[in-house]
Backbone as JSON Lines, residues from 0, in Angstrom:
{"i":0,"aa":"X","n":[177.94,236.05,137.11],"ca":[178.26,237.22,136.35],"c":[179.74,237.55,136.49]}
{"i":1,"aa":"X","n":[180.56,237.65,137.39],"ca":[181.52,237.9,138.06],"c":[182.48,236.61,137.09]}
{"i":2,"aa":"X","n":[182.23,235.27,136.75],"ca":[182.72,234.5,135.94],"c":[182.99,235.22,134.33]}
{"i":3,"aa":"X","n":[181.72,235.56,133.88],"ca":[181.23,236.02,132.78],"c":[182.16,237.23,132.67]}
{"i":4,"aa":"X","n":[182.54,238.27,133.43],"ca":[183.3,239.25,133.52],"c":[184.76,239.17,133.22]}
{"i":5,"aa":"X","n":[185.31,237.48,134.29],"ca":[186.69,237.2,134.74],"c":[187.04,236.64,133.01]}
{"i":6,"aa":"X","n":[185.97,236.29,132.51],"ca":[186.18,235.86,130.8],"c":[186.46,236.78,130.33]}
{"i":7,"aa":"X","n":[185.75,237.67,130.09],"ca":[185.53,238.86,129.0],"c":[187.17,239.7,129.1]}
{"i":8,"aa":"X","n":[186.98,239.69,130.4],"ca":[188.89,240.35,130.9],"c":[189.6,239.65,130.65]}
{"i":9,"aa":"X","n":[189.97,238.61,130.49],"ca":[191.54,237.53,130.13],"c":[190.95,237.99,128.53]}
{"i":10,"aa":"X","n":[189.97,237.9,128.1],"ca":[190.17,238.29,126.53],"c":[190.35,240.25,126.06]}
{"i":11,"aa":"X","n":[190.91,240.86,127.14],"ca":[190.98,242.47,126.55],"c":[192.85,242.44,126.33]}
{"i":12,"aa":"X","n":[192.46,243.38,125.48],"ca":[193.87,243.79,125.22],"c":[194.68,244.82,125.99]}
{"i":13,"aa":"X","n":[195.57,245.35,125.83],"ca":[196.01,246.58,126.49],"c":[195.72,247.94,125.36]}
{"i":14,"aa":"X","n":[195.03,247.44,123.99],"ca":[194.91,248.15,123.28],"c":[193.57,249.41,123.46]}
{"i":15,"aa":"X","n":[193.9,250.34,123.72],"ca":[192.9,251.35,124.23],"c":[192.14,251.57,123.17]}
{"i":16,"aa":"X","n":[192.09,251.49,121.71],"ca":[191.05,251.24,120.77],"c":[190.14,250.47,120.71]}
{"i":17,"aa":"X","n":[189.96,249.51,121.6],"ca":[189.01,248.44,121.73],"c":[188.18,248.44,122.78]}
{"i":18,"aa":"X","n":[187.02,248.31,122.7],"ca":[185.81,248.76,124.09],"c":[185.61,247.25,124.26]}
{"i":19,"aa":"X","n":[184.92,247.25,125.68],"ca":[184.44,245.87,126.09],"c":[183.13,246.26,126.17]}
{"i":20,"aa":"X","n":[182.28,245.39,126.03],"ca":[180.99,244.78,125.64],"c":[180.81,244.23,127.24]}
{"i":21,"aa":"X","n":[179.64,245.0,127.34],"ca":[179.28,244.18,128.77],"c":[177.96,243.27,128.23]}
{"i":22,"aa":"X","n":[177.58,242.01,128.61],"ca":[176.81,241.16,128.75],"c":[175.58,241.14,130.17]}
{"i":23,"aa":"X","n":[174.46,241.58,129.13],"ca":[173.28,241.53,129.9],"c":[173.34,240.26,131.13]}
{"i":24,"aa":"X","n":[172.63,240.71,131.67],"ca":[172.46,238.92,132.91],"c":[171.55,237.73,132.27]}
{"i":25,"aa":"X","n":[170.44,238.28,131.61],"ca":[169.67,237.73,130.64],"c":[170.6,236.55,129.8]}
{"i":26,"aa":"X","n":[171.56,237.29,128.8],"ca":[171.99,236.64,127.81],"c":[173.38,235.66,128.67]}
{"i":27,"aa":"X","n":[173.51,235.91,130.24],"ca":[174.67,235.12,130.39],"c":[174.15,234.08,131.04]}
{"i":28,"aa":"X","n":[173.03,233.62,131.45],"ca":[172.17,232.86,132.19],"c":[171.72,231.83,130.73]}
{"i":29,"aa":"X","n":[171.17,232.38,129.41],"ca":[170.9,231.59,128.53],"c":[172.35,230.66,127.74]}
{"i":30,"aa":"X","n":[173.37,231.45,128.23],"ca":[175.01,230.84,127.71],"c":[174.93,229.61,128.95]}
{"i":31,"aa":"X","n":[174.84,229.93,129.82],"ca":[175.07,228.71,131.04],"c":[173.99,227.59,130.94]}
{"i":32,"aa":"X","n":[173.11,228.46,130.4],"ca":[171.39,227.02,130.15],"c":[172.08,226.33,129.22]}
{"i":33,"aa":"X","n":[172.16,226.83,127.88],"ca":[172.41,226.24,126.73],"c":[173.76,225.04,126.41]}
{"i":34,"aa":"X","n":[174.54,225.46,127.93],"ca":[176.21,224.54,127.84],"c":[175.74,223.51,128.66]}
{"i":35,"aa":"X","n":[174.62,223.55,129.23],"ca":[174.5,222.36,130.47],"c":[173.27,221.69,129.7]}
{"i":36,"aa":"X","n":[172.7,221.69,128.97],"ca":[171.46,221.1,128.13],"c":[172.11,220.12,127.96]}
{"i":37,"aa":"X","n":[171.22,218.7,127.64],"ca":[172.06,217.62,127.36],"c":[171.9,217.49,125.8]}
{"i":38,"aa":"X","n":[172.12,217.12,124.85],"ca":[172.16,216.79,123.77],"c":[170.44,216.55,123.15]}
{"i":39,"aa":"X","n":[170.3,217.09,122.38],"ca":[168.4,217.24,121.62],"c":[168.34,215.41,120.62]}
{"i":40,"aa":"X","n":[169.73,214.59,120.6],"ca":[169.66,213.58,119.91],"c":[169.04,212.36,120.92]}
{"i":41,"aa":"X","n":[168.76,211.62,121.17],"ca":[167.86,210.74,121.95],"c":[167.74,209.31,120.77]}
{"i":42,"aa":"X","n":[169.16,208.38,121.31],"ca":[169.21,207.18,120.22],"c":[168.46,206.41,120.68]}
{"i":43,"aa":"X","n":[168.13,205.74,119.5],"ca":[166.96,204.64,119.52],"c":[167.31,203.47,120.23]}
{"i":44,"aa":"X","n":[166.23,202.86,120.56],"ca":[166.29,201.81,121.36],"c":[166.9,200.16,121.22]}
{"i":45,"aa":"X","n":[167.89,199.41,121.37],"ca":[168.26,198.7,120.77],"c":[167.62,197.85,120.8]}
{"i":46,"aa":"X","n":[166.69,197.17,120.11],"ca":[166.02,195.61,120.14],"c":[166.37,194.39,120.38]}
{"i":47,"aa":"X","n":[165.65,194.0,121.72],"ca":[166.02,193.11,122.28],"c":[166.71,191.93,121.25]}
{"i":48,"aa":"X","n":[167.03,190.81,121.01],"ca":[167.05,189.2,120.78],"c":[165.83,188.64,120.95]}
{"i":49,"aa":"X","n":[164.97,187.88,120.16],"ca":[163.93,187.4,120.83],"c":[164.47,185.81,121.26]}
{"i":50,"aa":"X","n":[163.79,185.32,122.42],"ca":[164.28,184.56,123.11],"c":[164.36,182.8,122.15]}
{"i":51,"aa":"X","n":[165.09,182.22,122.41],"ca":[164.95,181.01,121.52],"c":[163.93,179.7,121.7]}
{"i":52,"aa":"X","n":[163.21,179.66,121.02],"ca":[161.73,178.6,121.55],"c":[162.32,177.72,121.35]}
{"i":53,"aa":"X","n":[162.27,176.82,122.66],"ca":[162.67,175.51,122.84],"c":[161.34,174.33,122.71]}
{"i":54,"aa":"X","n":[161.69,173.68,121.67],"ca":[160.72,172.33,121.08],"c":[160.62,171.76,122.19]}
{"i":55,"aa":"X","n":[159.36,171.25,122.56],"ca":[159.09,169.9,123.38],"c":[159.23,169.03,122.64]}
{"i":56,"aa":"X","n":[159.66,167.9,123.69],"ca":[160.07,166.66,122.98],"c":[159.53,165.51,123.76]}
{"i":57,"aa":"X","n":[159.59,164.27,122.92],"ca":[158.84,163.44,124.04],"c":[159.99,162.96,124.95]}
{"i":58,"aa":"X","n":[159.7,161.86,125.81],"ca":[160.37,160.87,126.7],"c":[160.87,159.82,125.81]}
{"i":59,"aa":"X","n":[161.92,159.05,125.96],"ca":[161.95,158.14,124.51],"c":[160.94,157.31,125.07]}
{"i":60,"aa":"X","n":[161.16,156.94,125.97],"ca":[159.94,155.61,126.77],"c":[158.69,155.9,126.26]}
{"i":61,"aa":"X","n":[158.81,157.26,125.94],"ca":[157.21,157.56,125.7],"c":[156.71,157.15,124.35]}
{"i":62,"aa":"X","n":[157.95,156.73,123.15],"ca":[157.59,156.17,122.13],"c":[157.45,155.16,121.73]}
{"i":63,"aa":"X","n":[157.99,154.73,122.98],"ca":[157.12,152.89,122.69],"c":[155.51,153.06,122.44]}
{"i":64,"aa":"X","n":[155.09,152.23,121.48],"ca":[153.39,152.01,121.35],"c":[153.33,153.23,120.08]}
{"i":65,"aa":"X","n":[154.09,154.24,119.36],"ca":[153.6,155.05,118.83],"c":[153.44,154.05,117.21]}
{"i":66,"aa":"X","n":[152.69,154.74,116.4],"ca":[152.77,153.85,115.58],"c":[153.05,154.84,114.0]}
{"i":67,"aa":"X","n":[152.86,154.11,113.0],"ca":[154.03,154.95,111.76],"c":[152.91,156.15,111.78]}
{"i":68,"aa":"X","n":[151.93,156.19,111.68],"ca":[151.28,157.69,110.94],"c":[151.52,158.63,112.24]}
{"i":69,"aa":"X","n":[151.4,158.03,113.46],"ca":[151.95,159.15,114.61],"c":[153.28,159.83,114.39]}
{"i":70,"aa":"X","n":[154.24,158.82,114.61],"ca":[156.12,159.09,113.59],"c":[155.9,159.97,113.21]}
{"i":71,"aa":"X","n":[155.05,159.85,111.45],"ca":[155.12,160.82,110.91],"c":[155.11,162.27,110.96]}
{"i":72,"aa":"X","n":[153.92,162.32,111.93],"ca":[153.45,163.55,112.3],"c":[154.5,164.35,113.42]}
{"i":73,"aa":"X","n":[155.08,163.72,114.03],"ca":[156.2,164.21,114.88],"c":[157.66,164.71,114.26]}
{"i":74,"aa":"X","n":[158.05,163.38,113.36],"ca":[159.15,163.22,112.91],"c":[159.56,163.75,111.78]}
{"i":75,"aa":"X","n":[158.6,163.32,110.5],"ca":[158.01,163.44,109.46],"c":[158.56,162.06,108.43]}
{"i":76,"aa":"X","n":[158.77,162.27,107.24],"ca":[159.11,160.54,106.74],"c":[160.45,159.97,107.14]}
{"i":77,"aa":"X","n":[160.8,158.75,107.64],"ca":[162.27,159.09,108.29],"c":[163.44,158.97,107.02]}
{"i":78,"aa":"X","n":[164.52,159.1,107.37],"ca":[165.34,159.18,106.53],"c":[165.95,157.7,105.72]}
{"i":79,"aa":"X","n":[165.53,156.76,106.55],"ca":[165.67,154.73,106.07],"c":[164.62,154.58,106.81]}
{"i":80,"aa":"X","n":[164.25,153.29,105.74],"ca":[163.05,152.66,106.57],"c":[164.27,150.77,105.62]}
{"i":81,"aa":"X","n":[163.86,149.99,106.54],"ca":[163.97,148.78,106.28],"c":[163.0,147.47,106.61]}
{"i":82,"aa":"X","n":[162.59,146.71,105.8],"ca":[161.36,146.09,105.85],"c":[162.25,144.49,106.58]}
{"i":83,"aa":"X","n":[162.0,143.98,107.51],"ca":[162.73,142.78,107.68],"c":[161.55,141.72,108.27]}
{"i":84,"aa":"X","n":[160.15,141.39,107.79],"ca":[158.7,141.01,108.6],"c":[158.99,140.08,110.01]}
{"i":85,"aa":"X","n":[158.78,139.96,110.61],"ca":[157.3,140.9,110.84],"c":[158.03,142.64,111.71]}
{"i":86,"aa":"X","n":[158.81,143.07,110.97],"ca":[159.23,144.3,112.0],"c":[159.74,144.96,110.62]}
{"i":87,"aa":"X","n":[160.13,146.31,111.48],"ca":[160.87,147.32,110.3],"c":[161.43,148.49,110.9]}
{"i":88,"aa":"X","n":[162.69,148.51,110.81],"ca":[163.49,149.85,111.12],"c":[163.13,151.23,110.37]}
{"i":89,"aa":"X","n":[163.1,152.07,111.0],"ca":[162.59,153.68,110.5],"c":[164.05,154.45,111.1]}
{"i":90,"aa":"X","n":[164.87,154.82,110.47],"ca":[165.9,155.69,111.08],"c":[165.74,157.01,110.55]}
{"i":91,"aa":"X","n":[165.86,157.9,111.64],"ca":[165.84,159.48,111.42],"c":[167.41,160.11,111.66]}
{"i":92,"aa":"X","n":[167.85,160.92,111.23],"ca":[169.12,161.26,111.28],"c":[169.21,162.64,110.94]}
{"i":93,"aa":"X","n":[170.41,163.19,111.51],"ca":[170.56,164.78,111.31],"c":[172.2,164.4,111.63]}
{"i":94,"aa":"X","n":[172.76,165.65,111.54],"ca":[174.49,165.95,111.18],"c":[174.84,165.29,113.08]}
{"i":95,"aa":"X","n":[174.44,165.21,113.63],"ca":[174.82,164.97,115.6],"c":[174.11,163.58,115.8]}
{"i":96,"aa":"X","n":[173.08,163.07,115.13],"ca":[173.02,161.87,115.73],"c":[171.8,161.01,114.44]}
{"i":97,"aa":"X","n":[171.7,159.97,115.45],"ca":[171.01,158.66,114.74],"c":[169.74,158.14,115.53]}
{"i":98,"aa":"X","n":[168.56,158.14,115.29],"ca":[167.76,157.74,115.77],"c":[167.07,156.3,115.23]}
{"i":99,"aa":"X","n":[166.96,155.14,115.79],"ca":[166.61,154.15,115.21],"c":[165.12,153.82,116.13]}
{"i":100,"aa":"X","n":[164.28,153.0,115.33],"ca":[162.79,152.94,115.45],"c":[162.96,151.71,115.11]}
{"i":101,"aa":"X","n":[162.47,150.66,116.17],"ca":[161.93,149.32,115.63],"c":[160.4,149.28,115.92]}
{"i":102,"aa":"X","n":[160.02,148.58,114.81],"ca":[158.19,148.76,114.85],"c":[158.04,147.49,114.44]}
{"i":103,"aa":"X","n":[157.55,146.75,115.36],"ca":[156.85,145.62,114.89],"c":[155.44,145.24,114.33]}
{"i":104,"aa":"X","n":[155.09,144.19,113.77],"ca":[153.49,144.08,112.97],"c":[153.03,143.35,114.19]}
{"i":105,"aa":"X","n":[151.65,143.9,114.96],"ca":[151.05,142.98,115.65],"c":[150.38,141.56,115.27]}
{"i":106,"aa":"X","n":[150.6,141.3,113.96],"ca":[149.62,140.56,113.44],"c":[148.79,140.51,112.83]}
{"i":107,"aa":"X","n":[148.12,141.96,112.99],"ca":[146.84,142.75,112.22],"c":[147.15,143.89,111.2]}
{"i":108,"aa":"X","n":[148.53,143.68,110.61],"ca":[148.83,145.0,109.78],"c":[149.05,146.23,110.79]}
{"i":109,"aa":"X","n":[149.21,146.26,111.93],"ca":[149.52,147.63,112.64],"c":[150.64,147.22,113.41]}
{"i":110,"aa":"X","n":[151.6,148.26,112.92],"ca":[153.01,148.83,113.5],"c":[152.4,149.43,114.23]}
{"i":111,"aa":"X","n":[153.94,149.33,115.26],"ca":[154.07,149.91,116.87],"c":[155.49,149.98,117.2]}
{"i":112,"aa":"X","n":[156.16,150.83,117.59],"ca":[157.62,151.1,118.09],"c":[157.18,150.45,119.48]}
{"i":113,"aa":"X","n":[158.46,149.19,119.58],"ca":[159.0,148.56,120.74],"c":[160.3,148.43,121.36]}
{"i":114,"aa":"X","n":[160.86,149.43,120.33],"ca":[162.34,149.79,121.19],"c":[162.71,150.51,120.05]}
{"i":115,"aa":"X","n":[163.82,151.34,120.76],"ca":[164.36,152.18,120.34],"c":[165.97,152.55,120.2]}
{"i":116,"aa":"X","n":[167.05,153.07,119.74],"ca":[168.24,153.13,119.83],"c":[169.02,154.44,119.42]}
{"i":117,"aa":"X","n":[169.54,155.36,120.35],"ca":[170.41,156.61,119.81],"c":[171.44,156.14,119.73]}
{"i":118,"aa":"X","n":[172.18,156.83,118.33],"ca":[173.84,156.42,118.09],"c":[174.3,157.76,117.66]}
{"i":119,"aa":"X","n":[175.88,158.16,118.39],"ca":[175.94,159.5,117.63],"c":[176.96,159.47,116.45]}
{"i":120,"aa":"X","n":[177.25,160.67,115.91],"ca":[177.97,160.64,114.78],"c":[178.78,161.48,114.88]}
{"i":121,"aa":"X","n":[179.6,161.88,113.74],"ca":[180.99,162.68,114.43],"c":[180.89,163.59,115.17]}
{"i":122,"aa":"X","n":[179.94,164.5,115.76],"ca":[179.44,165.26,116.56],"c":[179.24,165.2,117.46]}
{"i":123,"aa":"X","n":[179.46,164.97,118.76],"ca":[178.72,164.73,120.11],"c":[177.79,165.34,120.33]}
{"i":124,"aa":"X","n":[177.05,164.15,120.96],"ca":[175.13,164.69,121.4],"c":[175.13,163.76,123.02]}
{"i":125,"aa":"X","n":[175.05,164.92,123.74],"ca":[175.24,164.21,125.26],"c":[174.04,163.33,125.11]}
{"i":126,"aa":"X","n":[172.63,164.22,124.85],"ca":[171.7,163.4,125.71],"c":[170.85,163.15,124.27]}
{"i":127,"aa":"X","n":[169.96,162.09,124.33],"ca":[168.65,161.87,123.42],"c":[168.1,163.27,123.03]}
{"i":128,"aa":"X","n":[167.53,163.79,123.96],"ca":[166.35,164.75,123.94],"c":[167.14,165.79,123.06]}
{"i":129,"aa":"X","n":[168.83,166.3,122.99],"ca":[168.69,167.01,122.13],"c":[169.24,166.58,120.5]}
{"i":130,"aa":"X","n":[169.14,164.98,120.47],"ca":[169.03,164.57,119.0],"c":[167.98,164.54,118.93]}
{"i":131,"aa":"X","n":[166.6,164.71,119.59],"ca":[165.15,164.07,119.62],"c":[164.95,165.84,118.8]}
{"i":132,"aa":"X","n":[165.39,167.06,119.62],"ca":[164.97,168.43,119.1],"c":[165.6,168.68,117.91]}
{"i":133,"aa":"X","n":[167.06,168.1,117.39],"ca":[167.26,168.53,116.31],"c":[166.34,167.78,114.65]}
{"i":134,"aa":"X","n":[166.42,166.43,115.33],"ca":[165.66,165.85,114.32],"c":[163.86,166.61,114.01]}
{"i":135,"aa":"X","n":[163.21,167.06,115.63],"ca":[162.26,167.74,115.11],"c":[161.59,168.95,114.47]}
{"i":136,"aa":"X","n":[163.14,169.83,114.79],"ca":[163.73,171.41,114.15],"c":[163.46,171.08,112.87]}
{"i":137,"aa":"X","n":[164.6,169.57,112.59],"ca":[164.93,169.85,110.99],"c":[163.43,169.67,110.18]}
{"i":138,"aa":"X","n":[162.86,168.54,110.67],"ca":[161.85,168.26,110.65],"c":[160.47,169.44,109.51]}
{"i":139,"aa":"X","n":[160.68,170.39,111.19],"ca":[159.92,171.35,110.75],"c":[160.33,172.3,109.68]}
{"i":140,"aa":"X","n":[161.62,172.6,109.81],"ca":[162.39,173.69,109.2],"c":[161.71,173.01,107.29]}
{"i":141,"aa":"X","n":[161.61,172.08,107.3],"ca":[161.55,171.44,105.88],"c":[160.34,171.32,105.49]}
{"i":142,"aa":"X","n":[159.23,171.29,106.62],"ca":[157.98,171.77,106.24],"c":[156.78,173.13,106.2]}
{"i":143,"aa":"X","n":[157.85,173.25,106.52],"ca":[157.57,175.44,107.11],"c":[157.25,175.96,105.29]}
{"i":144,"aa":"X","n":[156.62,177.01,105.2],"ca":[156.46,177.22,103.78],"c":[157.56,178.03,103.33]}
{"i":145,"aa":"X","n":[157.98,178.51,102.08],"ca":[158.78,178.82,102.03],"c":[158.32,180.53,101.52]}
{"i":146,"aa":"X","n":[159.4,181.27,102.15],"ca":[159.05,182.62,102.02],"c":[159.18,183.43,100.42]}
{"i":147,"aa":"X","n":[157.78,183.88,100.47],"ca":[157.9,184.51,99.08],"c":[158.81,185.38,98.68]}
């Protein structure tokens, strides 16, 4: 109160026409609530990033023995295929690298990948596995439906 007072006095005049207004305790207690309140706005919450799903991929070793309709289903149709009998190159490719597929004919009309070869392209791609994820991104990205 004694604050509330030391105010009211730096604002009087010497003018004896003017009365001072004394302030209830009531109304100087709701001036001190109301300056220390924090703000009634309460911003919204910023939404996270959702985290980036990382594709499994195989082992390349692990694609020895796979055969073309498996490919497919992983890879999808590759980007060259070359017929040279009894074998045939399947190359998959994206903007970072080169994936080559040799599949040989057992004899019985069934292909089988028996080796394999990464090559990169103007892009550097340290390791297989992440030309193995981009080729299966793009992959998908091209069979995903397309949004109405």
């Amino acid at each position: 109160m004694a604050l509330g007072m030391l105010a009211l006095g730096a604002c009087t005049t010497t003018d004896t026409n003017q009365s001072i207004i004394p302030v209830e305790p009531s109304q100087e207690a709701a001036i001190e609530v109301a300056a220390v309140q924090p703000s009634a706005i309460v911003p919204e919450p910023v939404p996270e990033p959702e985290p980036e799903v990382l594709i499994s991929v195989p082992e390349p070793d692990n694609l020895i023995g796979y055969s073309p309709s498996r490919l497919k289903s992983l890879f999808g149709e590759p980007s060259f295929v070359r017929s040279d009998p009894p074998a045939e190159l399947w190359q998959y490719k994206n903007a970072s690298c080169i994936m080559d597929l040799y599949l040989y004919n057992d004899g019985s009309d069934n292909f089988a990948v028996t080796h394999l070869e990464f090559r990169q392209t103007e892009q550097s791609v340290e390791k297989f596995e992440q030309c193995l994820r981009l080729i299966i991104t793009n992959t998908q990205a091209l069979l995903a439906p397309e949004a109405s």
